[in-house]
C-alpha positions in Angstrom: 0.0 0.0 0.0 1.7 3.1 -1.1 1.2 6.8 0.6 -1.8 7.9 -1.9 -3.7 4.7 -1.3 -4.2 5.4 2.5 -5.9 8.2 2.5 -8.9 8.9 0.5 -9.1 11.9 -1.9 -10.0 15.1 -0.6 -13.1 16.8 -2.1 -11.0 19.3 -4.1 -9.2 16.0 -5.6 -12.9 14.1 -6.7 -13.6 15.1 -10.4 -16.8 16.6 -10.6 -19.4 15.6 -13.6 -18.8 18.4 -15.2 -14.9 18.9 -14.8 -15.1 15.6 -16.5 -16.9 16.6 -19.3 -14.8 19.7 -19.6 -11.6 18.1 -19.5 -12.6 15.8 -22.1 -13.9 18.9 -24.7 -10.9 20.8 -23.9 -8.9 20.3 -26.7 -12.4 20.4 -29.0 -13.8 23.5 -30.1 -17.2 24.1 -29.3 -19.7 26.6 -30.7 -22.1 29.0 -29.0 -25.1 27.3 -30.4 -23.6 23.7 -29.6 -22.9 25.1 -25.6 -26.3 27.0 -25.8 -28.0 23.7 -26.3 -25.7 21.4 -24.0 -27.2 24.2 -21.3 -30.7 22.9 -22.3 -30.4 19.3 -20.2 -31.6 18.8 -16.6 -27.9 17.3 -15.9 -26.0 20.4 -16.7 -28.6 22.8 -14.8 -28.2 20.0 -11.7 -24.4 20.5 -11.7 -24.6 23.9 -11.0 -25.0 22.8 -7.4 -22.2 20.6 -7.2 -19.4 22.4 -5.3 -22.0 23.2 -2.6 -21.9 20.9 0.6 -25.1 17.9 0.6 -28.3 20.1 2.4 -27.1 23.3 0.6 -26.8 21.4 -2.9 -29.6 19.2 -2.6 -32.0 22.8 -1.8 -30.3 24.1 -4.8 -31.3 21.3 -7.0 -34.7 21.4 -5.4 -34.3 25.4 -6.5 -33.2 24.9 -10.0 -35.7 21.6 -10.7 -38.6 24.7 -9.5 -37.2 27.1 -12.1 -36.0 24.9 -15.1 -39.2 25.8 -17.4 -38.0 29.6 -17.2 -34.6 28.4 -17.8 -35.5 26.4 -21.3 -37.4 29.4 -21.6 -34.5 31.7 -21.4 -32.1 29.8 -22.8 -34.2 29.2 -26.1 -34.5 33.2 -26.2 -30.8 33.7 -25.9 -30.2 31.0 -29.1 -32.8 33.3 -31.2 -31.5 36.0 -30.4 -28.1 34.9 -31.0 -28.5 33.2 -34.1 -30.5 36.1 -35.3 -27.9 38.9 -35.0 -25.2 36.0 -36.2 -26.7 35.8 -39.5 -27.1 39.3 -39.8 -24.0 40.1 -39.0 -22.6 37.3 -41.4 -24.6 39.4 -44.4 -23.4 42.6 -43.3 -19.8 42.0 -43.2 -19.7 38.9 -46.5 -17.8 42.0 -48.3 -15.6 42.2 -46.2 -14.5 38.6 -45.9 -14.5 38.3 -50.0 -12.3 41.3 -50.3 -9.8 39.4 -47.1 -9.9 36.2 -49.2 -9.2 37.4 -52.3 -6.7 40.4 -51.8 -5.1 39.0 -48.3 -5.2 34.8 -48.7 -2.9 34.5 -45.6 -4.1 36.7 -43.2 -8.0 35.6 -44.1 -6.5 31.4 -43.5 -5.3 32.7 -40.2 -8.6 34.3 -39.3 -10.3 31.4 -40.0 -8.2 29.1 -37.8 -8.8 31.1 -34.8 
């Protein structure tokens, strides 16, 4: 039995559900829409409580189970609203991004990239 295996982790040492998940999409990129709609399930709201010690996070979750139809509602809002500005956005500055493709190819590559 070596040092680490007598004494159990500390609570700062326990991955959480959602470090786990994190660590895991580090290294990806992930869009707006796609974290937008990851926020939508009853596991990620539920995780919001988990740094909080057993009665606090168990009220919490009680808390955010109470309030999760105004949080879809919410959320939903902020994706239409997002993806409505995005688009127009996208239209209003397509000049822009033909002129950087066609005059500067290298500097429009590394844009993209980013």
């Amino acid at each position: 039995m070596t040092a680490s295996d007598a004494y159990p982790p500390q609570p700062s040492e326990t991955p959480q559900p959602g470090a786990v998940a994190a660590a895991g999409d580090a290294g990806a990129e992930t869009s707006r829409v796609r974290n937008l709609l990851r926020m939508l399930s009853v596991r990620y709201v539920l995780s919001l409580a988990d740094p909080y010690p057993v009665v606090v996070k168990q009220f919490l979750q009680f808390c955010l189970i109470l309030i999760y139809p105004a949080w879809i509602v919410g959320i939903l809002f902020s994706l239409v609203v997002y993806l409505a500005i995005y688009s127009v956005l996208w239209v209003i500055f397509w000049p822009v991004r033909a002129w950087m493709k066609t005059n500067r190819p290298e500097d429009y590559a590394a844009s993209q990239r980013k």
